[in-house]
N, C-alpha and C positions, 0 to 999 in steps of 0.2 A: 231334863234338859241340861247338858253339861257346859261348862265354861267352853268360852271363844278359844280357839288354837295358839299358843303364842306367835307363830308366824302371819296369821292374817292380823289380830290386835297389833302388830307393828305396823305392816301397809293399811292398817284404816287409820293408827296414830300419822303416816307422813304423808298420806295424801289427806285428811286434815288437816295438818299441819300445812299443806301445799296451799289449800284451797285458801285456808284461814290469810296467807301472806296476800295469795294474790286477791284476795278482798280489801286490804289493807292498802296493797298498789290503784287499785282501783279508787277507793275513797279518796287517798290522797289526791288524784287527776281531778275528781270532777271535784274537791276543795278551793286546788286550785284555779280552776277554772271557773268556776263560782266568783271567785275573788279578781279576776280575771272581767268577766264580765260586769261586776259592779262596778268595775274601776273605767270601762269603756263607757255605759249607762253615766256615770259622773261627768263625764266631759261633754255629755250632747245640754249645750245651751238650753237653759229654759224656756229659749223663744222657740225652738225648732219639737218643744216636747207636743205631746198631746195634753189640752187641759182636762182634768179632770181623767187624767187614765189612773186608776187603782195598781198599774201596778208601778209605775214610774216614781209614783208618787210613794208607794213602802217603799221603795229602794232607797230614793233620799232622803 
């Protein structure tokens, strides 16, 4: 079996490369949004939470 063509081993390098950023755009959105979310979770009063919810409760 002989080596990859150099003309495809460049298009597998840039559409990795492609795919690799837009994984990176992607992380970054739902980071922020994560961050985003906890910070909305933060401001509902303790009186309006559910007691004893598991998950209310890791967040704060």
């Amino acid at each position: 079996m002989g080596s990859v063509p150099p003309l495809l081993a460049f298009l597998l390098m840039v559409v990795s490369g492609w795919v690799h950023r837009r994984q990176l755009i992607v992380i970054e959105f739902l980071q922020a949004e994560n961050r985003l979310l906890k910070a909305a979770i933060a401001l509902i009063p303790r009186a309006l939470s559910i007691d004893g919810c598991p998950i209310v409760e890791s967040i704060s």
